[in-house]
N, C-alpha and C positions, 0 to 999 in steps of 0.2 A: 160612304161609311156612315154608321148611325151609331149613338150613345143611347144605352136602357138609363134611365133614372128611376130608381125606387126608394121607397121611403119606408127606412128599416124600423126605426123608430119616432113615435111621433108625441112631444108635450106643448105640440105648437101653443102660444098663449091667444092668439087669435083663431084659431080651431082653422087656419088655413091648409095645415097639411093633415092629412092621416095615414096610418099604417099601411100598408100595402099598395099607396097610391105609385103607379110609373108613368113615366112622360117618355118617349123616346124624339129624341134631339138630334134634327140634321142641319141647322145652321141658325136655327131662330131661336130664342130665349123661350123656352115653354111654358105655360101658368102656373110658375111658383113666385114665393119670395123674393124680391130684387136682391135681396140682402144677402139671403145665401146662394142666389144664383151669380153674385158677383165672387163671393168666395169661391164658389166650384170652378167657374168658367176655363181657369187657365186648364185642370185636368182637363173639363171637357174639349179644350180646344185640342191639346193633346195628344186625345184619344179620336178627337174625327181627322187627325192629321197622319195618324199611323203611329203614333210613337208610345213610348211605354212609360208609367211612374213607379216609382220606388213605395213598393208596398212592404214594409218590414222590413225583410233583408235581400228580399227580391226583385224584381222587376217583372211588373204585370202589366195589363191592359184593362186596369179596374184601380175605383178608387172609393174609398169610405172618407163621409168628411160629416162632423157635426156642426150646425147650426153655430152662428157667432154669438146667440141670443141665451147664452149658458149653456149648450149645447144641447138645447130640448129638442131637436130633433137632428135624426140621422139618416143620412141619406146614401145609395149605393152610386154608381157610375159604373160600366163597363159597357165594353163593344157589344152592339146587337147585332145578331144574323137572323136573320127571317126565314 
């Protein structure tokens, strides 16, 4: 199983991320931010384990989460299929 990461929104202050960038994640930490890849990691883990998070009032296989850094940037998470 594999995780898409995309990056929905971007006011990184170090111009590390930008708009449209994805990473897809099969067990290794990909080239973002330490910082918000430690925020994300638990969905990620998650979702390469099968399981589902509570999005609003449902339960998906997708997560949105903002940056810890005032939330300048946003990022998606959901199962990839190739």
């Amino acid at each position: 199983m594999k995780v898409k990461l995309e990056v929905l929104e971007s006011k990184c202050r170090s111009g590390y991320h930008k708009k449209g960038d994805t990473f897809i994640v099969e067990d290794l930490c990909p080239p973002i931010c330490h910082e918000l890849w430690q925020c994300i990691y638990p969905n990620v883990y998650t979702l390469l384990n099968g399981g589902n998070l509570d999005f609003g009032s449902k339960k998906c296989k997708m997560f949105r989460f903002r940056c810890p850094d005032n939330g300048r940037v946003l990022i998606k998470g959901e199962i990839y299929d190739e």
